[in-house]
SEKE-475179 format. One record per atom (N, C-alpha, C): chain; residue in three letters; x, y, z; residue number from 0. Coordinates in pm, 1 decimal. Atoms other than C-alpha are relative to their C-alpha. Last residue first. Layout:
REM residues N
A, ALA, X, Y, Z, NUM
...
//
This chain:
REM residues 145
A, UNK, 28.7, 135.1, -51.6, 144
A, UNK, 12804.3, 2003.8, -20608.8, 144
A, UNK, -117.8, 21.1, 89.4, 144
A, UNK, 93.4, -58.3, -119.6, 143
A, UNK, 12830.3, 2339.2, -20844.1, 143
A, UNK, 6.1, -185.2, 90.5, 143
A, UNK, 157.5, 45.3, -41.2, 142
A, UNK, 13061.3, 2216.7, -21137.6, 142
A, UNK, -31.6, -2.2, 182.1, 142
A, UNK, 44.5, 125.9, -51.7, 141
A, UNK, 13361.9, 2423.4, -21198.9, 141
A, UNK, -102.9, -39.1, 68.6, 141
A, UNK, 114.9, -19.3, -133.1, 140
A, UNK, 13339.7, 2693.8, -21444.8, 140
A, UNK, 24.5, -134.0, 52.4, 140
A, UNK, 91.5, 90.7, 55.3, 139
A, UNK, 13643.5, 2654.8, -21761.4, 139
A, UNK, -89.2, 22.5, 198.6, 139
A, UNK, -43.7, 29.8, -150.2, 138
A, UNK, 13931.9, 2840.6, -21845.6, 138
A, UNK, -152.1, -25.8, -38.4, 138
A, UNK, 137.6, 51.8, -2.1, 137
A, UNK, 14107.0, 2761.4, -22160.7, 137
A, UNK, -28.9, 35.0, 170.6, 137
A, UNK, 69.8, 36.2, -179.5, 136
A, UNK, 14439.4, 2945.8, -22170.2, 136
A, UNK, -183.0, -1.6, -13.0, 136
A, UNK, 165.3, -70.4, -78.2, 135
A, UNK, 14582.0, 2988.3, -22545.3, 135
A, UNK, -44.6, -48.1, 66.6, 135
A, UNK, 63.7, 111.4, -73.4, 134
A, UNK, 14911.2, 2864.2, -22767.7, 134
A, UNK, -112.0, 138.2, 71.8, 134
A, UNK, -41.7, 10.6, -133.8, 133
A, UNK, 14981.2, 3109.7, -23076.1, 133
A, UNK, -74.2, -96.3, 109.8, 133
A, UNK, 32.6, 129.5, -72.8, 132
A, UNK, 14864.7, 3156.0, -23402.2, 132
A, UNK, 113.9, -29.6, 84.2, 132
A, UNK, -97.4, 82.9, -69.8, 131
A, UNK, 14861.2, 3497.3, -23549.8, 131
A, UNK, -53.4, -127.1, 78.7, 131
A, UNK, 2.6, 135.5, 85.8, 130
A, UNK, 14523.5, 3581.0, -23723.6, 130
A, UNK, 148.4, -59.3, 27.0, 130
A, UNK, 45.1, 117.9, -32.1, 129
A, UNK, 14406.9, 3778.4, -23450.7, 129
A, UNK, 55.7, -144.9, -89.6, 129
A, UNK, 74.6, 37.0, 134.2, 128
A, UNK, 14695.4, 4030.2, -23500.6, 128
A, UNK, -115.7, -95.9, 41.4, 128
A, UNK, -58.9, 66.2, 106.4, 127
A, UNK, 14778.2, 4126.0, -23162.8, 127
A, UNK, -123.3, -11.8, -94.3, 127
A, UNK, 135.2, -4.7, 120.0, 126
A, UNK, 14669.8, 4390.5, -22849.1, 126
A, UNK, 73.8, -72.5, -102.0, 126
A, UNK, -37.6, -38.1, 160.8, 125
A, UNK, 14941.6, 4310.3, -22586.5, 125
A, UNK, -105.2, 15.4, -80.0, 125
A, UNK, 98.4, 26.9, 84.7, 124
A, UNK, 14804.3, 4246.7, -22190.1, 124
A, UNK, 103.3, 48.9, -125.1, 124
A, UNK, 12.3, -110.5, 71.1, 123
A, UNK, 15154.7, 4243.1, -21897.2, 123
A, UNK, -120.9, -65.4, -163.2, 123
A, UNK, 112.2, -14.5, -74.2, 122
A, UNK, 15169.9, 3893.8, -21677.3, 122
A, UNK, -83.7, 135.8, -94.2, 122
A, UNK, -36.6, -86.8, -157.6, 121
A, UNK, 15493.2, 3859.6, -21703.2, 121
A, UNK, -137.4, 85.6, 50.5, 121
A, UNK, -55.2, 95.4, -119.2, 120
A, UNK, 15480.8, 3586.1, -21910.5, 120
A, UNK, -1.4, 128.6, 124.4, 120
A, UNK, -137.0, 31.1, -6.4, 119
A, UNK, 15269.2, 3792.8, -22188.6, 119
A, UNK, 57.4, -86.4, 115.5, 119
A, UNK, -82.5, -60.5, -85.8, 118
A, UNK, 14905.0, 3790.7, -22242.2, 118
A, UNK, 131.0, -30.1, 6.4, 118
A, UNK, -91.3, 99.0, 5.2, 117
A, UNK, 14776.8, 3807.8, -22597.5, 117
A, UNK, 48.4, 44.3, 132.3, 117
A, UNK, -94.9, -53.8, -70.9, 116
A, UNK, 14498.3, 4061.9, -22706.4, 116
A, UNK, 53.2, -166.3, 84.3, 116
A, UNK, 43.1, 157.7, -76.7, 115
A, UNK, 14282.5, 3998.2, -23004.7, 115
A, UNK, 145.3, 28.1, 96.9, 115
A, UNK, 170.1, -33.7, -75.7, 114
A, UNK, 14219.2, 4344.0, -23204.8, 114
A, UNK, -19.6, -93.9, 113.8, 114
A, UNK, -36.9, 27.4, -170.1, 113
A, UNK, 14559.0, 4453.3, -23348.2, 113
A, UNK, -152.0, 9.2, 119.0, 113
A, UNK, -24.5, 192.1, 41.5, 112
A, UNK, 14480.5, 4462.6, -23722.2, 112
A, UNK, 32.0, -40.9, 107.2, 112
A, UNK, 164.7, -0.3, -59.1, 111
A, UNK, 14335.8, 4908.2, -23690.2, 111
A, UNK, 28.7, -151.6, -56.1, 111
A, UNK, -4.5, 73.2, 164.4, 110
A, UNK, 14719.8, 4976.9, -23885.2, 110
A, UNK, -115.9, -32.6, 31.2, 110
A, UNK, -5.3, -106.3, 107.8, 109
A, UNK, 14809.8, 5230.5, -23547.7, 109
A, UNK, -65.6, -30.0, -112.0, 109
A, UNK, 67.8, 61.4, 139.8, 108
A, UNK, 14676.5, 4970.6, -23328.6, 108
A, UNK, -28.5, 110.1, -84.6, 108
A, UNK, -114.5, -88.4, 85.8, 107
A, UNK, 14857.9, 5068.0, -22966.4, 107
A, UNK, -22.7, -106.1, -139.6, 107
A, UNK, -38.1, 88.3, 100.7, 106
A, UNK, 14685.5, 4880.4, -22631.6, 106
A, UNK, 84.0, 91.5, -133.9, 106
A, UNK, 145.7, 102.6, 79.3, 105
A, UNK, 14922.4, 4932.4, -22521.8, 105
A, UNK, -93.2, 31.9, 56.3, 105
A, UNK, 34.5, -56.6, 118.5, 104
A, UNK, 15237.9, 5184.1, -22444.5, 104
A, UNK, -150.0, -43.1, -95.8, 104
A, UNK, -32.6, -134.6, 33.3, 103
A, UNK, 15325.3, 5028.0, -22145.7, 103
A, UNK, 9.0, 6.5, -122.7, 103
A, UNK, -154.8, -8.8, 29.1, 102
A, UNK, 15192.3, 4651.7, -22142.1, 102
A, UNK, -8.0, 164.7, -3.6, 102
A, UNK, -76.8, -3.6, 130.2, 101
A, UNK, 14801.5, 4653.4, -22057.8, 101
A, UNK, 154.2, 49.7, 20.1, 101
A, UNK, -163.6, 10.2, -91.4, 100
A, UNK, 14697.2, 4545.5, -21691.7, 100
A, UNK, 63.1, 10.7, -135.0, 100
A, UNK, -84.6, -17.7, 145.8, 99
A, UNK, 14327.9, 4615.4, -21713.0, 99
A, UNK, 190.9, -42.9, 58.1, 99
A, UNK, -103.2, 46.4, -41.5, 98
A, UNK, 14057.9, 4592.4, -21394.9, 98
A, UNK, 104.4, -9.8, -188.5, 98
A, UNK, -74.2, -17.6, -99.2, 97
A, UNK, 13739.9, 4795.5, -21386.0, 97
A, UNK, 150.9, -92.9, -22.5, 97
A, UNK, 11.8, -127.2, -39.5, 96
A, UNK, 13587.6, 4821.8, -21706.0, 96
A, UNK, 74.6, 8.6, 98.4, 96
A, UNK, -140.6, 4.8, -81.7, 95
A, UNK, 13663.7, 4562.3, -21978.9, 95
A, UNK, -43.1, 129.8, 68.2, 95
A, UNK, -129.3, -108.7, 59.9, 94
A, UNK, 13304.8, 4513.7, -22119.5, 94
A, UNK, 102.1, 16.8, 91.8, 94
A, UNK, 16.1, -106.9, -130.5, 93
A, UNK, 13089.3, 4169.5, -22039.3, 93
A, UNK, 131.9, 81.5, -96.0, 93
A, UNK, 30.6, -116.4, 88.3, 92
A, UNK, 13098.6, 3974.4, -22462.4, 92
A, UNK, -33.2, 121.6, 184.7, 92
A, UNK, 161.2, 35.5, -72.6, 91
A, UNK, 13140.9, 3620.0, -22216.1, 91
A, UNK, -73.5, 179.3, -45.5, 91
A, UNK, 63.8, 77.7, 46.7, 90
A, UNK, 13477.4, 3629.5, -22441.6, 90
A, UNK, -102.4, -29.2, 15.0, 90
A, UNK, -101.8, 111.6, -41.2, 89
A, UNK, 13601.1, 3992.7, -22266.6, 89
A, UNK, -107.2, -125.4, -98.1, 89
A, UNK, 108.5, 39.5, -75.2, 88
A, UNK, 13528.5, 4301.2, -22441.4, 88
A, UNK, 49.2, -131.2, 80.7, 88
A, UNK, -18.5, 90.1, -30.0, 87
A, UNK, 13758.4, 4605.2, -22542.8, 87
A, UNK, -88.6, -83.2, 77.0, 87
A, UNK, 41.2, 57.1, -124.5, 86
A, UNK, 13659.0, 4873.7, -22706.5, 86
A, UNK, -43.3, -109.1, 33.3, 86
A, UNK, -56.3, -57.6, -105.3, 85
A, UNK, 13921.0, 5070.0, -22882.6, 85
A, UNK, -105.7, -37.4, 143.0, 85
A, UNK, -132.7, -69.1, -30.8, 84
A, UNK, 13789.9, 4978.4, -23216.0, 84
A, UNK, 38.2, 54.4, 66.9, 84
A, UNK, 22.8, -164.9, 12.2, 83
A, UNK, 13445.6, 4819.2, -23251.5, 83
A, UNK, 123.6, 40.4, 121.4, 83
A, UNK, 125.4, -85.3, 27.9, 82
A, UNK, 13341.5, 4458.3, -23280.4, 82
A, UNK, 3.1, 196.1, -14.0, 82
A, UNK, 36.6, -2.1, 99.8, 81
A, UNK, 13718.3, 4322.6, -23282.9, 81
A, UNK, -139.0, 84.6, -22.8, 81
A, UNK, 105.8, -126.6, -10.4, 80
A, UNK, 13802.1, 4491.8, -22954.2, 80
A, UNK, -44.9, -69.6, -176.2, 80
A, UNK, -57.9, -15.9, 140.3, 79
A, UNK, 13955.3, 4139.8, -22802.0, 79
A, UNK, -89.4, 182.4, -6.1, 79
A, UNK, 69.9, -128.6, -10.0, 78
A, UNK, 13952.0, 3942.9, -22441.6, 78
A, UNK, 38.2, 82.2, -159.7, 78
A, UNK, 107.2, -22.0, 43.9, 77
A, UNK, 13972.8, 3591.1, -22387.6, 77
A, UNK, -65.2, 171.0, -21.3, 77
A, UNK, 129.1, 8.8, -75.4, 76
A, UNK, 14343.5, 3550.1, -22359.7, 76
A, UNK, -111.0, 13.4, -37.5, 76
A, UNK, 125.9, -87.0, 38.4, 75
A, UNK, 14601.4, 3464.5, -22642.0, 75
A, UNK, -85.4, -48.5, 168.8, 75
A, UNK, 147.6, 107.1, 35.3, 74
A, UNK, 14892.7, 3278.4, -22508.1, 74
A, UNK, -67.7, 134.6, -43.1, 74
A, UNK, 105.9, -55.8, 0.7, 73
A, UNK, 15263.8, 3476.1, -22457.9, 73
A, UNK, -108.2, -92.0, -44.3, 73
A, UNK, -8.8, -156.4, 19.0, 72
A, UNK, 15621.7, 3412.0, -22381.4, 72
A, UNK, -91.5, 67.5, 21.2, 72
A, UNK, 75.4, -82.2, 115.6, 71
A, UNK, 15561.1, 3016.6, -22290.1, 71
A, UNK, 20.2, 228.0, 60.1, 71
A, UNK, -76.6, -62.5, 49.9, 70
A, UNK, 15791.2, 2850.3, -21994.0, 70
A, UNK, -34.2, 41.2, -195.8, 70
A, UNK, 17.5, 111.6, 111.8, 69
A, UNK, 15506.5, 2666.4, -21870.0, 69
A, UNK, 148.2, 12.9, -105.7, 69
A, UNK, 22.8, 127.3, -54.1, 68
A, UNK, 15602.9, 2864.0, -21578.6, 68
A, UNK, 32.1, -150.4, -116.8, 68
A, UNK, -123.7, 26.4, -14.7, 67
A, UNK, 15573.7, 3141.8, -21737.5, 67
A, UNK, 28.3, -118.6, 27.2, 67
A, UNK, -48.5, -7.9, 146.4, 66
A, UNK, 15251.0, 3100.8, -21885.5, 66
A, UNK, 125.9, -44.5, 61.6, 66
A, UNK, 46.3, 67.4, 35.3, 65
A, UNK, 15114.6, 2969.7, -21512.0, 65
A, UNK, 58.7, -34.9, -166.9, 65
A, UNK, -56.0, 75.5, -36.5, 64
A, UNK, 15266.2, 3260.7, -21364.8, 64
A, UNK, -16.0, -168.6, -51.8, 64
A, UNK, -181.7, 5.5, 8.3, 63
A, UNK, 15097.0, 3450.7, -21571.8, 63
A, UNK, 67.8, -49.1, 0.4, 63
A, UNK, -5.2, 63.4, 177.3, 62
A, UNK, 14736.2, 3293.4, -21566.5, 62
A, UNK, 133.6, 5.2, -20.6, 62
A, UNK, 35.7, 143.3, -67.9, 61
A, UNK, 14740.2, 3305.3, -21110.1, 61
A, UNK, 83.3, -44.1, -230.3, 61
A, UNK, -119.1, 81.6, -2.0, 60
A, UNK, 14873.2, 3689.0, -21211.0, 60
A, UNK, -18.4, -166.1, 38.9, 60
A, UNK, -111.8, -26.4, 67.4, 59
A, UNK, 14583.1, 3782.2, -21363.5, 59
A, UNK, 105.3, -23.4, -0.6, 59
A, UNK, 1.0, 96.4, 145.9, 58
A, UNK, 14338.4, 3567.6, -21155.6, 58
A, UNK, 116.4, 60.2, -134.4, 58
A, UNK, -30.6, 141.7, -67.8, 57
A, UNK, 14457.7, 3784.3, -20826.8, 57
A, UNK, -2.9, -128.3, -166.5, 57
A, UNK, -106.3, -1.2, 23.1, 56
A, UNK, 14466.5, 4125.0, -21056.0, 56
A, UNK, 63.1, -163.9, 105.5, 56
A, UNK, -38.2, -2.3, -109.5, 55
A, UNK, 14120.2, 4074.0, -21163.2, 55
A, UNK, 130.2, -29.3, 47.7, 55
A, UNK, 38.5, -142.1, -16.8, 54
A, UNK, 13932.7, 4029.3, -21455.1, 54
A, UNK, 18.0, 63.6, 136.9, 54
A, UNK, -41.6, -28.0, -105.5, 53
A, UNK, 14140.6, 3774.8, -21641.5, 53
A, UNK, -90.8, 127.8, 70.0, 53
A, UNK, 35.0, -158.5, -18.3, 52
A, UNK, 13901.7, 3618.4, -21890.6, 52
A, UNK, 103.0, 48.6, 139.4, 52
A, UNK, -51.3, -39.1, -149.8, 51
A, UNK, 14066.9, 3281.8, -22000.9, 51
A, UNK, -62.9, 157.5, -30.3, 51
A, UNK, -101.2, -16.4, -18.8, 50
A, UNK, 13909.6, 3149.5, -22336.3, 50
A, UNK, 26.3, 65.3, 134.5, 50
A, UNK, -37.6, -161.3, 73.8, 49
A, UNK, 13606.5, 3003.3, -22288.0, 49
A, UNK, 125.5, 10.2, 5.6, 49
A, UNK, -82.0, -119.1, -15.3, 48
A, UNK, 13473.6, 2681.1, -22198.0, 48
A, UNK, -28.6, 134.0, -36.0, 48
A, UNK, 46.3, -14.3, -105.9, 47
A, UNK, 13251.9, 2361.4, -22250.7, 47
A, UNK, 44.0, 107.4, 92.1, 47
A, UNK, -4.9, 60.5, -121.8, 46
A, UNK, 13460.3, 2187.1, -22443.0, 46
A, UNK, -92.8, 59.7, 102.6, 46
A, UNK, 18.3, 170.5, 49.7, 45
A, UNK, 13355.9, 2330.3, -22794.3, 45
A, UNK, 38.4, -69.6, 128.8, 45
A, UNK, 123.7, -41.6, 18.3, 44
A, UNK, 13383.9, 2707.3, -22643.3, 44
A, UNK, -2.8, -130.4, -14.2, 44
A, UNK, 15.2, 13.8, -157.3, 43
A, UNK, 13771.6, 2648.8, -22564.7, 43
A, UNK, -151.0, -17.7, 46.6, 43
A, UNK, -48.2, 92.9, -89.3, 42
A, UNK, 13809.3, 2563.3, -22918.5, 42
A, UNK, -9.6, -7.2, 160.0, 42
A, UNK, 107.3, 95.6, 29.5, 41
A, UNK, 13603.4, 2809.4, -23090.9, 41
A, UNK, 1.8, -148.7, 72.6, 41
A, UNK, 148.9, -62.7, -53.3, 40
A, UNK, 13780.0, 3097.6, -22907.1, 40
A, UNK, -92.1, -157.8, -15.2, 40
A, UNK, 10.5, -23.9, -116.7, 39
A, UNK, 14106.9, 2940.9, -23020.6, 39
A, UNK, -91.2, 7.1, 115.5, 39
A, UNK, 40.9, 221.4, -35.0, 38
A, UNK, 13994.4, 2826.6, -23350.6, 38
A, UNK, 2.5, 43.7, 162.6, 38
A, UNK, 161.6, 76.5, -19.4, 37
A, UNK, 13859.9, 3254.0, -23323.4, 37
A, UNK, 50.3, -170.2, -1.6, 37
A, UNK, 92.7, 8.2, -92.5, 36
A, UNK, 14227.4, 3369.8, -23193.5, 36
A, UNK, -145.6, -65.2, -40.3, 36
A, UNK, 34.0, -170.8, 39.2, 35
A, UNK, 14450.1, 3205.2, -23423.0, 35
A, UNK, -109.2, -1.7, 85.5, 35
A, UNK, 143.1, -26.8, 43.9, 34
A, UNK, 14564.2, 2854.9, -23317.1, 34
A, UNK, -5.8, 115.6, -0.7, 34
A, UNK, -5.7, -130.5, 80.4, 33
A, UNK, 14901.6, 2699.2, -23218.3, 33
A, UNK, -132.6, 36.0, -46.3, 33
A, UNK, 59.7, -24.9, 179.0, 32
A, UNK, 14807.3, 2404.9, -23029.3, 32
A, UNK, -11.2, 122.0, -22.1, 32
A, UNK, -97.1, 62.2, 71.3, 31
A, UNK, 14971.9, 2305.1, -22661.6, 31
A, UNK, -63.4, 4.5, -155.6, 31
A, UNK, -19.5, 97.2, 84.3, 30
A, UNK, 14649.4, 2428.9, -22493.7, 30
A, UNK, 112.4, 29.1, -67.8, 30
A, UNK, -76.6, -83.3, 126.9, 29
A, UNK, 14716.0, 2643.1, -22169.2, 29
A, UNK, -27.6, -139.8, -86.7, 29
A, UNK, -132.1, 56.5, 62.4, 28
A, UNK, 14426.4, 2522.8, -21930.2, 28
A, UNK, 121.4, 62.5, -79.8, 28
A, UNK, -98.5, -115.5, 107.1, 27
A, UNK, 14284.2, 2745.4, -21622.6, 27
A, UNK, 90.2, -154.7, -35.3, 27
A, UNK, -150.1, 78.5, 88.9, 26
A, UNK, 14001.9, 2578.6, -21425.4, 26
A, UNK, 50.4, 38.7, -63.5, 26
A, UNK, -81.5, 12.8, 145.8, 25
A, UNK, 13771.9, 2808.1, -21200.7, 25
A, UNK, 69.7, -93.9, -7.9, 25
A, UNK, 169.7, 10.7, 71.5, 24
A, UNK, 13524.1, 2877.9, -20874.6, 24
A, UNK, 93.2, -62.7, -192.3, 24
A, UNK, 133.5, 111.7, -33.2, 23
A, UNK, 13765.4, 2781.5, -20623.3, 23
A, UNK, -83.7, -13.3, -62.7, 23
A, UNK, 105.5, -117.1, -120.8, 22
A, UNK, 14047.4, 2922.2, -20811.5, 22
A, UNK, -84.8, -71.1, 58.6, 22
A, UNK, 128.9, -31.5, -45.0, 21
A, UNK, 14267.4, 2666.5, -21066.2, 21
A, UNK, -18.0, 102.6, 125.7, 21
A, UNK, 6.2, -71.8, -105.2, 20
A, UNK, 14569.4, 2586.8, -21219.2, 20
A, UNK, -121.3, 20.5, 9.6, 20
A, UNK, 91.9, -104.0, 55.3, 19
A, UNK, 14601.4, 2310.3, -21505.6, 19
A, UNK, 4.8, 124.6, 151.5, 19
A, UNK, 113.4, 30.7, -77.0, 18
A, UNK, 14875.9, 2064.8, -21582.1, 18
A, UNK, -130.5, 121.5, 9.2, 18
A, UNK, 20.8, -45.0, -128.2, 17
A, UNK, 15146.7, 2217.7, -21736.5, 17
A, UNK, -114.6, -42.9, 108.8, 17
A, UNK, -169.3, 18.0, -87.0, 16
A, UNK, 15077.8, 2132.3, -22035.0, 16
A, UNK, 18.4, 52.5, 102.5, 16
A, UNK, 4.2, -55.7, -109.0, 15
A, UNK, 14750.9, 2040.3, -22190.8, 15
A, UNK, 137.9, 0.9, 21.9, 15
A, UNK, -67.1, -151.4, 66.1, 14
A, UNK, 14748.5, 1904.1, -22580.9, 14
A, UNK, -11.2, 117.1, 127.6, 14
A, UNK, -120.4, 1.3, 43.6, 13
A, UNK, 14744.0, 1529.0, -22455.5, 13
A, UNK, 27.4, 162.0, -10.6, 13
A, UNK, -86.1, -38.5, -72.8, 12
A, UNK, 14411.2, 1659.5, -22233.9, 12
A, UNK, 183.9, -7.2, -23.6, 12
A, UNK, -7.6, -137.0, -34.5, 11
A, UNK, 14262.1, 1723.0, -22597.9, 11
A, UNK, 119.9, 5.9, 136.3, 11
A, UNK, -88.5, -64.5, 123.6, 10
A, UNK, 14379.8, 1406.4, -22784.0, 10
A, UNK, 11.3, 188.0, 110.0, 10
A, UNK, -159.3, 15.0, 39.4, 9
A, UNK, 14245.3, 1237.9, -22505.5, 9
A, UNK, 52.2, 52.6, -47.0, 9
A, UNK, -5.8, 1.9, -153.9, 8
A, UNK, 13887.9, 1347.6, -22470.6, 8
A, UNK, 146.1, -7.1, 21.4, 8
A, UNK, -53.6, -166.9, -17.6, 7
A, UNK, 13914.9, 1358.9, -22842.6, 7
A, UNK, 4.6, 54.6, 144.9, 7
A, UNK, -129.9, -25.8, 66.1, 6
A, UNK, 13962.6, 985.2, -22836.4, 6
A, UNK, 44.6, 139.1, 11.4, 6
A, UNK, -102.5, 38.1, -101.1, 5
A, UNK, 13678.9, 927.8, -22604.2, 5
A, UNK, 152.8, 54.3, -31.7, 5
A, UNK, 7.6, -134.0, -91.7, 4
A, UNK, 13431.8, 1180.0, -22776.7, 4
A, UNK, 124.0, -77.9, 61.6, 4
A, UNK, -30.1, -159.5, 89.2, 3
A, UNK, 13507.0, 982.0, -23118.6, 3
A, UNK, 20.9, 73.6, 161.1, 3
A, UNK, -141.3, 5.1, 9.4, 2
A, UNK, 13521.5, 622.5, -22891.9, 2
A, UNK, 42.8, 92.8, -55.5, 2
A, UNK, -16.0, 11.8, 133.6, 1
A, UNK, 13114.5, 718.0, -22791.0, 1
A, UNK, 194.6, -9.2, -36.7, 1
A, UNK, -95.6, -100.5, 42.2, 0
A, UNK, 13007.0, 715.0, -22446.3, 0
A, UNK, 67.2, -49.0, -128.5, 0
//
């Protein structure tokens, strides 16, 4: 094992907070690094990830509580409409069909710059700028034994 992967092995769980929550089949991090949604994307992807897909109102509030908690406002999740305007995909490119939990009035992209959606502490989706930088929930498959 190489002292580059060791260090960033480190550097990364340094930028964890909260420890991590999990499902039986999942790991949910929040990284501690401001990032616009694609480092974001690119970052959870480079470990072996994705960004958090909530697709279900049990894993939706598991991420929430988890923001709050951390006592964070909002993270970017894994879900966006960049490819085409008003339809939303999640990071594993599956389409948002059955389960949603957008804020009242959202999503809502009068200016068509609101494509990368951000969840809030209370659990409620936002459509945002992508190029805001904000913290973001890594979630990650746990290995089959």
């Amino acid at each position: 094992m190489s002292s580059s992967f060791i260090i960033n092995t480190q550097f990364f769980f340094f930028k964890v907070i909260a420890g991590i929550r999990e499902t039986d089949e999942k790991f949910y991090y929040i990284v501690k690094e401001e990032k616009n949604y694609r480092e974001a994307f690119i970052h959870c992807r480079d470990r072996g990830g994705s960004l958090a897909m909530p697709k279900d109102d049990a894993t939706n509030a598991l991420i929430a509580d988890y923001i709050s908690s951390s006592g964070l406002f909002r993270a970017f999740i894994g879900l966006n409409d960049m490819e085409r305007e008003g339809q939303f995909v999640y990071a594993d490119n599956s389409p948002l069909q059955n389960y949603s939990n957008w804020k009242q009035g959202e999503p809502h992209d009068p200016a068509g710059h609101e494509d990368c959606v951000e969840m809030l502490s209370t659990g409620e989706w936002n459509d945002s700028e992508c190029q805001v930088t904000i913290y973001f929930v890594c979630e990650f498959l746990k290995k089959r034994k």
